[in-house]
Every structure is written in C-alpha cells, then in structure tokens.
VOBA-1610 file (N, C-alpha, C; in pm, whole numbers, padded with zeros to 5 digits, always signed):
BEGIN
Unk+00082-00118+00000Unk+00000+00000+00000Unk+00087+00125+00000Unk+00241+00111+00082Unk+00300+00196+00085Unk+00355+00281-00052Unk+00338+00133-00164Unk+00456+00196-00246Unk+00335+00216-00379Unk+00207+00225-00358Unk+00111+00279-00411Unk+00091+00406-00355Unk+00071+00448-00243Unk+00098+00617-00233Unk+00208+00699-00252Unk+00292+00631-00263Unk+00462+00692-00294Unk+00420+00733-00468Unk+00377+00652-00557Unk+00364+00613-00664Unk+00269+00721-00719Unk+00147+00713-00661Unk+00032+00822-00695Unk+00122+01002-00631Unk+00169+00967-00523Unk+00222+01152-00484Unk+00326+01140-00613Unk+00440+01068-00670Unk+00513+01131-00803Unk+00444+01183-00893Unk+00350+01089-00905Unk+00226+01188-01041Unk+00223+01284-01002Unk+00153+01324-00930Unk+00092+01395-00857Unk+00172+01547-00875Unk+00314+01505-00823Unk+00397+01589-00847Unk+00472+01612-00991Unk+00456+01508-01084Unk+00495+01549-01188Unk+00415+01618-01285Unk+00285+01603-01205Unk+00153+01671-01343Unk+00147+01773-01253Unk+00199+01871-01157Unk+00198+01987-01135Unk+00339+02064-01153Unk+00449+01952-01158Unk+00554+02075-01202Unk+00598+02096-01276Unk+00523+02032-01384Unk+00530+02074-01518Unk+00471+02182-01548Unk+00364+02226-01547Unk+00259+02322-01552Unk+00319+02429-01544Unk+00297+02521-01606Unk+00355+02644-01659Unk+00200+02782-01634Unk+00251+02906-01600Unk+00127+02963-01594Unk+00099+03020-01738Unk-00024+03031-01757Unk-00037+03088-01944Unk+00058+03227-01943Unk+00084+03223-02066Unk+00147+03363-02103Unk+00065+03508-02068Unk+00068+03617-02079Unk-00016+03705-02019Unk-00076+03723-02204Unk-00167+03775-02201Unk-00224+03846-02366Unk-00186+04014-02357Unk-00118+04019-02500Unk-00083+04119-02493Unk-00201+04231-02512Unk-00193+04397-02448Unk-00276+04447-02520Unk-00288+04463-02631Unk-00425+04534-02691Unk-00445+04535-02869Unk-00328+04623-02893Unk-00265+04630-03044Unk-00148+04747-03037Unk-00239+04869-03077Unk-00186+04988-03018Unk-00239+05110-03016Unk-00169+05153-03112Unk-00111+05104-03211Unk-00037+05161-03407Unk-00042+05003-03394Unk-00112+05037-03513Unk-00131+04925-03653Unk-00192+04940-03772Unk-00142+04871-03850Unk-00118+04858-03978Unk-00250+04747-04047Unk-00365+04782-04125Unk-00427+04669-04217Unk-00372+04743-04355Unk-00441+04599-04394Unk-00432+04554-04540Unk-00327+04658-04615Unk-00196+04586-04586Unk-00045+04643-04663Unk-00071+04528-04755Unk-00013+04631-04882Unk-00034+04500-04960Unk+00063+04562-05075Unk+00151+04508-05189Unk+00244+04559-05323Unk+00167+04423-05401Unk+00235+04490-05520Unk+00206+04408-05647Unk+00342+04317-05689Unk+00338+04231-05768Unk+00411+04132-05800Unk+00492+04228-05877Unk+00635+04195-05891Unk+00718+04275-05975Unk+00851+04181-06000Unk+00963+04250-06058Unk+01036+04168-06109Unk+01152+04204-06021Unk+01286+04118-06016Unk+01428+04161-05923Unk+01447+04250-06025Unk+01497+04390-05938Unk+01594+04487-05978Unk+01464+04592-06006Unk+01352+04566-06001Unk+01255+04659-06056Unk+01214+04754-05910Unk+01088+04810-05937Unk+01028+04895-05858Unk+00872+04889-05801Unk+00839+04847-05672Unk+00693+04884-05681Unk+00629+04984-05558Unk+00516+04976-05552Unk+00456+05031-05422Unk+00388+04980-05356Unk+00408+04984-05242Unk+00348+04962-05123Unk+00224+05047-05044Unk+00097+04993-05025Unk-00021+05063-04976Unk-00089+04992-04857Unk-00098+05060-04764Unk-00204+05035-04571Unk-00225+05104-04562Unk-00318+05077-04479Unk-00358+05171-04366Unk-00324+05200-04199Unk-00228+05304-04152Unk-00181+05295-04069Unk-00300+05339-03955Unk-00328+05260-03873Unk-00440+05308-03758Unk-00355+05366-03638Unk-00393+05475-03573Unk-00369+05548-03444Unk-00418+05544-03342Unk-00431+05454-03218Unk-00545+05465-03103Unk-00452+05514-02959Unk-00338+05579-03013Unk-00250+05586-02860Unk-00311+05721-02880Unk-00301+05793-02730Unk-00323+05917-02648Unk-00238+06055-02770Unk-00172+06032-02826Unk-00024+06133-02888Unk-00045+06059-03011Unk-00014+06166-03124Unk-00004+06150-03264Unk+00127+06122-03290Unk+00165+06073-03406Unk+00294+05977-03444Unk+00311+06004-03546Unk+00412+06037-03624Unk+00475+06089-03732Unk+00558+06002-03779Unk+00507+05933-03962Unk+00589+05826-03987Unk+00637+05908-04054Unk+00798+05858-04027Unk+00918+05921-04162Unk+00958+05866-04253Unk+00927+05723-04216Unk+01003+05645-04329Unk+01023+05515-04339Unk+01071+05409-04381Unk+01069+05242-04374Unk+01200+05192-04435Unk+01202+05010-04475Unk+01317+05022-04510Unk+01261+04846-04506Unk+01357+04790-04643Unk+01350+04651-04646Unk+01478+04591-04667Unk+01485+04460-04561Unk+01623+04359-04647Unk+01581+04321-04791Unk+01463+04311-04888Unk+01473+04316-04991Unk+01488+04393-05079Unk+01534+04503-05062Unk+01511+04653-05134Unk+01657+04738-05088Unk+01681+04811-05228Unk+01792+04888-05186Unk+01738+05002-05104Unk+01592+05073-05143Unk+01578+05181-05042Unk+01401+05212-05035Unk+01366+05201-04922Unk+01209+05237-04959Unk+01190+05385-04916Unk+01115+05509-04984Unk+01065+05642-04985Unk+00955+05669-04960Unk+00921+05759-04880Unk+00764+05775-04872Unk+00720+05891-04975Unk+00620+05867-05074Unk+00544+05960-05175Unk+00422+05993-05176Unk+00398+06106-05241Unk+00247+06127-05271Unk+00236+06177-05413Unk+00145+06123-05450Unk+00061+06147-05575Unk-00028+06235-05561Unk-00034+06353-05686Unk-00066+06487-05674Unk-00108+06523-05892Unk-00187+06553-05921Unk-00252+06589-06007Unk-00203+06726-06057Unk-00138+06804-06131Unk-00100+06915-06167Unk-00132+06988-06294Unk-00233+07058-06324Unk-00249+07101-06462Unk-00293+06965-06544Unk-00322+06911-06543Unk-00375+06779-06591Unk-00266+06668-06607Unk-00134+06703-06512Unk-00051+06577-06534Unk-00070+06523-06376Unk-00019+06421-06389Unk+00020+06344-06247Unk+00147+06347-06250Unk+00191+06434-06098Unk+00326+06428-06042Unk+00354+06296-05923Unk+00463+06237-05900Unk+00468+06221-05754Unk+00612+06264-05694Unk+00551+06306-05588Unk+00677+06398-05503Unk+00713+06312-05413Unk+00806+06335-05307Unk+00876+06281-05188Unk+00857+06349-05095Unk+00789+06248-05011Unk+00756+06364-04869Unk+00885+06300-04759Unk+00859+06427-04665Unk+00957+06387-04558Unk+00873+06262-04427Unk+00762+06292-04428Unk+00658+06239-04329Unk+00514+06230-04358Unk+00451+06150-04252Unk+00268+06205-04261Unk+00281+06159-04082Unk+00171+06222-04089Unk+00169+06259-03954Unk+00047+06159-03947Unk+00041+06113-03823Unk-00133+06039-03775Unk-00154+06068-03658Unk-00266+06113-03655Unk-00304+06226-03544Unk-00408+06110-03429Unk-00431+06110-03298Unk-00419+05995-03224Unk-00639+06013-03258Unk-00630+05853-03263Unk-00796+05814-03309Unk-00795+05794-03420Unk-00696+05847-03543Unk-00743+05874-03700Unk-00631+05741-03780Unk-00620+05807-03851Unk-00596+05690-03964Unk-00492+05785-04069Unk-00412+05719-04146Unk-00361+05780-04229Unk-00373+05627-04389Unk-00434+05664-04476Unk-00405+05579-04603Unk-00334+05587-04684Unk-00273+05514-04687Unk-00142+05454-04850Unk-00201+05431-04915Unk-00268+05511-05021Unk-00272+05393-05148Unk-00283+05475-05280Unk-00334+05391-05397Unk-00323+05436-05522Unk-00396+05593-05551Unk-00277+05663-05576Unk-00316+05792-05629Unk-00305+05909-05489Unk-00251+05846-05386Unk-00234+05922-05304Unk-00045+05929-05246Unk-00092+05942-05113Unk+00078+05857-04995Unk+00046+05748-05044Unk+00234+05707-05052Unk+00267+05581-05075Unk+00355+05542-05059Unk+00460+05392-05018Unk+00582+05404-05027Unk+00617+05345-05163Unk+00726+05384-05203Unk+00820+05304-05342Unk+00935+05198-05249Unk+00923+05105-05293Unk+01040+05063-05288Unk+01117+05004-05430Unk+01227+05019-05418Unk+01331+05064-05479Unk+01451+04945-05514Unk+01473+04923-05632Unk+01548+04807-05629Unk+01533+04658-05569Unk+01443+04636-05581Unk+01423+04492-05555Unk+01520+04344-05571Unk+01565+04306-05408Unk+01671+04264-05426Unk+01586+04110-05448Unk+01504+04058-05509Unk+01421+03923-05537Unk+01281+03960-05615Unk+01274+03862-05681Unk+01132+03862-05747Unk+01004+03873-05646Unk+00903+03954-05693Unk+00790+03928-05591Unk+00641+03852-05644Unk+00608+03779-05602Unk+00471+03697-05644Unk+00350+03705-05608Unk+00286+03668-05670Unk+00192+03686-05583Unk+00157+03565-05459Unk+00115+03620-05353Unk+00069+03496-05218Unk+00229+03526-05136Unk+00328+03593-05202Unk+00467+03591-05101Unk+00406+03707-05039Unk+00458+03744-04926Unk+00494+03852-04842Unk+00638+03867-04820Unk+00648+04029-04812Unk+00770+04092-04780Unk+00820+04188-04625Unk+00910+04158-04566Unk+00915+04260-04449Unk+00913+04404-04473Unk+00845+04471-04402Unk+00882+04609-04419Unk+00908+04656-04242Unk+01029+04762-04213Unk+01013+04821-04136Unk+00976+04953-04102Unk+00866+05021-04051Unk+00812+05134-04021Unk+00894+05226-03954Unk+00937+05368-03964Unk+01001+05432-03881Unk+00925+05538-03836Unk+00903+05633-03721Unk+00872+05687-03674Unk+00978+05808-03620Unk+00913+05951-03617Unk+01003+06017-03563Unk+01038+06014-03428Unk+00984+05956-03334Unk+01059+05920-03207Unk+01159+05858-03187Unk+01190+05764-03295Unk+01277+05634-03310Unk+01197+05472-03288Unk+01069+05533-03249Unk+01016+05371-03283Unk+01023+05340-03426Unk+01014+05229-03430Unk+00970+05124-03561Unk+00853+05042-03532Unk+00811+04944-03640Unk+00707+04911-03614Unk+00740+04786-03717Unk+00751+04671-03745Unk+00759+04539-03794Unk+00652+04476-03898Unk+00619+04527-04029Unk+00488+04471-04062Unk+00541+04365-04221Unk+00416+04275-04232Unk+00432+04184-04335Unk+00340+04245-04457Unk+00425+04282-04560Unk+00323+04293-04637Unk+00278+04199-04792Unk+00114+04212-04802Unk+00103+04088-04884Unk+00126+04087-05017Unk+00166+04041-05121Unk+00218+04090-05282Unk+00075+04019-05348Unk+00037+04115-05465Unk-00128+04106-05532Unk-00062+04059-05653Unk-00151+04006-05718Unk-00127+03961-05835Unk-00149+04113-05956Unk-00091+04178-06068Unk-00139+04308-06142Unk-00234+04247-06148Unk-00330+04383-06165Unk-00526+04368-06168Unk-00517+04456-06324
//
C-alpha cells in the first residue's frame, strides 16, 4: 500500500511541475497597420506599397520612413494631379493624429520601394520596417497582389 501512495504523490507531483502559468495576452497594439499590400514585380525593378496605418494611442505619431532587407531603399510619396498631369513627389513624413488613420494607397501617400533585391509573387509577403520620428519602428508583413 506503501509503495502505491509513494507512486500516486510522483504523479501527482509530476503533473503539477510541469505546468507552466499561461502567457499574459498582450494588449491590442495602439499603431497598426491593415491591409499592406504591393504588387508582383520583377528583381531589380520597382513597386509600391499601400495600408492603412491606424492610431489609437493618447499622442499623434509621425511616420518618416521604412526600409527593407529586400530593397535597396524604400521612400515615402504622394501622388498629386498638376495642370492635368500626375506628379509624384517625396515627402519627408505624414503625420497620424491619435484616433485617425492615415491611407497609402493608389493615387495618393505611398511608399516606393526601390530596387528589388528578389522577385515578388503573388501569395509571397515581404518585411517592411516602419520608422517613426521618435525612433520607434514598427515590424509589418506585407502581402504581394497579383497586377489587376
């Protein structure tokens, strides 16, 4: 009998010290990023990149700029209509003001990236890193479309 309670307390003790407490959940992030998404393009070529950056922290955030290990350099632009041509310029920033939203996309802000150091497909994703004028960054995946 003895060496049946000896037997049941090891369980006992091994199915509790294993047990780990759950991880904590992080909060929602207060900057984030939907639907980033570029188009399929070729190595050495050029495309753009379009999201929507969301703002829910207390203080507005000023993106300056990004940057990929696949790319020699990514720029932030806007598309602008002039006398009936389309320009696009180089901005230094956009600002996102806290609650609001700022959009990337066709015919507006946008980023280029630049030299493409690999082919892009469609269904791949690419890293991009976000910069901010504080010195945060921000880590996002973005998804490659097939041309429409």
């Amino acid at each position: 009998m003895r060496s049946v309670i000896a037997a049941f307390a090891l369980l006992l003790l091994a199915a509790c010290g294993g047990r780990e407490a759950p991880a904590p959940v992080p909060p929602p992030a207060a900057l984030g990023v939907h639907d980033a998404w570029t188009r399929s393009a070729d190595s050495g070529m050029v495309t753009a990149v379009y999201f929507t950056l969301r703002n829910t922290e207390a203080a507005g955030v000023t993106l300056t700029g990004a940057s990929s290990p696949i790319a020699e350099s990514v720029t932030l632009h806007e598309t602008h209509e002039m006398s009936g041509m389309v320009h696009m310029m180089a901005l230094d920033s956009a600002v996102v003001v806290p609650g609001d939203s700022v959009v990337l996309a066709e015919g507006g802000k946008h980023f280029m990236v630049n030299g493409l150091r690999r082919k892009l497909v469609a269904g791949d994703t690419i890293p991009l890193t976000l910069t901010f004028s504080s010195g945060r960054t921000l880590d996002i995946r973005v998804g490659v479309r097939a041309p429409f």
